[in-house]
C-alpha positions as CSV (number, residue, x, y, z in Angstrom):
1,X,7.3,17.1,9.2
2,X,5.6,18.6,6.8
3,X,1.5,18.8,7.3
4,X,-1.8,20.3,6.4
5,X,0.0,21.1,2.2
6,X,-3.1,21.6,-0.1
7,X,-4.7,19.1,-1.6
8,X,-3.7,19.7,-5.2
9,X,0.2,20.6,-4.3
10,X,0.5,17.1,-2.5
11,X,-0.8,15.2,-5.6
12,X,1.5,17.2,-7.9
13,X,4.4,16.5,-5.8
14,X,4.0,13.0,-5.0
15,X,5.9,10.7,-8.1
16,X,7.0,6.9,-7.3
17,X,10.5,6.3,-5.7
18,X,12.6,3.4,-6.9
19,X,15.7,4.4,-4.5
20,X,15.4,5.2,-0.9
21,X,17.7,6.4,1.2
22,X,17.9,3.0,3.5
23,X,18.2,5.0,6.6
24,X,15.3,6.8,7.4
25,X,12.6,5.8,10.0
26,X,8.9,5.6,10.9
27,X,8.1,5.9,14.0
28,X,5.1,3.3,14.8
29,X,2.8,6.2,15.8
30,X,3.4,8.1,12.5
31,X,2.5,5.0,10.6
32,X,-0.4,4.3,12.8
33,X,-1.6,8.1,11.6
34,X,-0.7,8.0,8.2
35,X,-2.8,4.3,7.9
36,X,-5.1,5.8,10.0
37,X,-6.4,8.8,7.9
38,X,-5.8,6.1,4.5
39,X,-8.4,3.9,5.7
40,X,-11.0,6.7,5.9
41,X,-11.2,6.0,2.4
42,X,-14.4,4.5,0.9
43,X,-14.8,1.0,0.4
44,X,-17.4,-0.7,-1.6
45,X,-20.8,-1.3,0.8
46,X,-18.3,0.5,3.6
47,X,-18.1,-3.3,3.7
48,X,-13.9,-2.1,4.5
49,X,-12.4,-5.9,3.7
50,X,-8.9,-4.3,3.3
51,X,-5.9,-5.0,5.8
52,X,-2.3,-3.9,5.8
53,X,0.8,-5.4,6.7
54,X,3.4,-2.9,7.4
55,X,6.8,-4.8,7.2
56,X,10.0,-3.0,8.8
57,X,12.1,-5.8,8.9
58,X,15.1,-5.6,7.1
59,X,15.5,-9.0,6.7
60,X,12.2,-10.1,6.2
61,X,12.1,-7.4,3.3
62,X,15.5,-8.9,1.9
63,X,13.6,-12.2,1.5
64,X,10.8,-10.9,-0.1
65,X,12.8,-9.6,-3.1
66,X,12.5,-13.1,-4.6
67,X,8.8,-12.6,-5.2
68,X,9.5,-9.4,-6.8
69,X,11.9,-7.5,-9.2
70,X,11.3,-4.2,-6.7
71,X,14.5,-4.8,-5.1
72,X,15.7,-1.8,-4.7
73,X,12.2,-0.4,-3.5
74,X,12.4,-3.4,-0.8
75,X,15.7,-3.0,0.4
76,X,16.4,0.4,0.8
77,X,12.6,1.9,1.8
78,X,12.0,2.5,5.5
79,X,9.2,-0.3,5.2
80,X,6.7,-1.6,2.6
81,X,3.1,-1.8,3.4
82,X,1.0,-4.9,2.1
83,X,-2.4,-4.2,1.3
84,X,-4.6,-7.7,1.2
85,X,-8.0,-8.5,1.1
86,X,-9.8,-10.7,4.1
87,X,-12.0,-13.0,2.6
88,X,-13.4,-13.1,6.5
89,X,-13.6,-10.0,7.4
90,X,-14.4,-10.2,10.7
91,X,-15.1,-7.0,12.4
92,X,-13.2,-6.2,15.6
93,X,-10.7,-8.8,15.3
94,X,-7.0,-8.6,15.0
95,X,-5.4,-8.5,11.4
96,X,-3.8,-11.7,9.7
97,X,-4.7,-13.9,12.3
98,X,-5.3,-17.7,11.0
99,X,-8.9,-18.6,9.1
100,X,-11.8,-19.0,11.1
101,X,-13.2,-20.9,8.7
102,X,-16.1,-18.7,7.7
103,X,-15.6,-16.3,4.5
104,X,-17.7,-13.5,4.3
105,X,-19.0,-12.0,0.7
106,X,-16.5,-9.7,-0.3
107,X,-18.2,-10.2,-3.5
108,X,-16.2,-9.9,-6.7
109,X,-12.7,-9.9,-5.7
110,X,-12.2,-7.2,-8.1
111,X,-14.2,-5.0,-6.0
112,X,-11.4,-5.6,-3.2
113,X,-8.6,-4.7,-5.3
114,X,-10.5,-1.6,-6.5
115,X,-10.8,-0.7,-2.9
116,X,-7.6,-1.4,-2.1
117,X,-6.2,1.2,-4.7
118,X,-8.6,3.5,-2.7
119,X,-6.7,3.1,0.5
120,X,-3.5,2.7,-1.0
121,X,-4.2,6.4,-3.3
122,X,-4.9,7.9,0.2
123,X,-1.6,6.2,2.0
124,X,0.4,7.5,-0.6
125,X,-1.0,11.0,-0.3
126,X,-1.5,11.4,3.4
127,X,2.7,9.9,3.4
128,X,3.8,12.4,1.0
129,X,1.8,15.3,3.2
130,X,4.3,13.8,6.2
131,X,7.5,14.3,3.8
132,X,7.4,10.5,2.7
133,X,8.2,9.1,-0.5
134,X,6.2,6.2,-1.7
135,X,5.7,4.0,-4.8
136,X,3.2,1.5,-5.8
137,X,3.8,-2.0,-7.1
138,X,1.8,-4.9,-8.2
139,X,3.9,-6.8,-10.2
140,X,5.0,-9.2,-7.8
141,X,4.7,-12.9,-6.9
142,X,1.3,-12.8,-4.2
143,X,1.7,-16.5,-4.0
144,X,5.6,-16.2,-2.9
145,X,4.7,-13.5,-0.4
146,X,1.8,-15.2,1.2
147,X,4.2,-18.2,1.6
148,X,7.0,-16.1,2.7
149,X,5.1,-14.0,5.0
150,X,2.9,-17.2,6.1
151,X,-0.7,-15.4,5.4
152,X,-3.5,-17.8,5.7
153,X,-3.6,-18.0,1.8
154,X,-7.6,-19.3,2.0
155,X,-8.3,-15.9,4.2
156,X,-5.9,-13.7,3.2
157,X,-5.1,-12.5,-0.8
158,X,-2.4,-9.8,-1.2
159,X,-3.4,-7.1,-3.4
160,X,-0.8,-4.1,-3.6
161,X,2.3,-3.5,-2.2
162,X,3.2,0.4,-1.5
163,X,7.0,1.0,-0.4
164,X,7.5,4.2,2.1
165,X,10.4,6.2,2.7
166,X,12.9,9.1,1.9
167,X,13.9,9.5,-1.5
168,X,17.7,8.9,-2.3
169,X,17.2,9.8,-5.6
170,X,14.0,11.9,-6.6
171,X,10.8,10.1,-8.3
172,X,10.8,11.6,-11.6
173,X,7.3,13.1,-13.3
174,X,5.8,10.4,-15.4
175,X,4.6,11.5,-19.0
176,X,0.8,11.8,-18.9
177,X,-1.5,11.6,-21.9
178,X,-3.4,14.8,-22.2
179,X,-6.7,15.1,-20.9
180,X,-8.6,15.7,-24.5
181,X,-7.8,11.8,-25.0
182,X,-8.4,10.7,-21.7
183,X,-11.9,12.2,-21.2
184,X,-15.3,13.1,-23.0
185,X,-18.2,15.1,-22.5
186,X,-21.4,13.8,-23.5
């Protein structure tokens, strides 16, 4: 286990998996830790409306694959984290636990998903500084999961999805546009 890398080496290492090698494990506590130091990161109004579901199962993870075209992220990571946000919000209470009925200003929803790419930036980071592999995805079905997964749809909305794992086949460096076209100085 690999800790305490600089900054700037972890973020040059760390390129999305599509191919784990189905075997590895995370121990609960090392999630806890790795989730742990990812929600440190800011939240809009430190108002910190962002839960996670990790999900281990195997089976439960073979089910979701109908609500995405990740398959292969699903079925072979160690688990897949899903990052939602809680329309409640209730401080103190446990995570994805039915509506109470009272939905607190998250404010523009966009602002959740923002802050949920916040925490999911840092998961993916902090993961890679353990020796994990990870890889973002949004492009799956948040209606099917919530109905798979039975989320309180009026409470809870799925945001992100973020598989972890050890790489059976190395993420490859994406192409990146060069900076002069990406930023300006005024």
């Amino acid at each position: 286990m690999t800790m305490n890398s600089p900054l700037e080496a972890i973020m040059n290492a760390r390129h999305s998996v599509r191919q784990y090698d189905g075997q590895t494990k995370i121990g609960r506590e090392e999630m806890a830790a790795i989730l742990q130091t990812a929600f440190l990161a800011p939240t809009a109004l430190n108002q910190q409306p962002i839960r996670a579901l990790v999900i281990e199962d195997a089976a439960l993870r073979q089910r979701l694959c109908a609500a995405t075209g990740n398959t292969s992220q699903l079925t072979t990571a160690s688990a897949v984290v899903l990052f939602v946000l809680d329309r409640e919000n209730q401080h103190q209470a446990p995570a994805f636990q039915a509506s109470q009925g009272q939905q607190f200003d998250t404010g523009d929803e966009t602002i959740g998903a923002l802050d949920a790419g916040l925490i999911a930036m840092q998961f993916m980071l902090v993961a890679k500084d353990h020796g994990f592999d990870t890889n973002p995805m949004t492009g799956f079905d948040a209606a099917g999961f919530t109905s798979i997964l039975e989320l309180d749809a009026q409470r809870y909305r799925p945001l992100l999805l973020v598989s972890i794992g050890k790489a059976a086949v190395a993420g490859k460096p994406a192409d990146h546009q060069p900076l002069a076209t990406l930023v300006d100085y005024r």
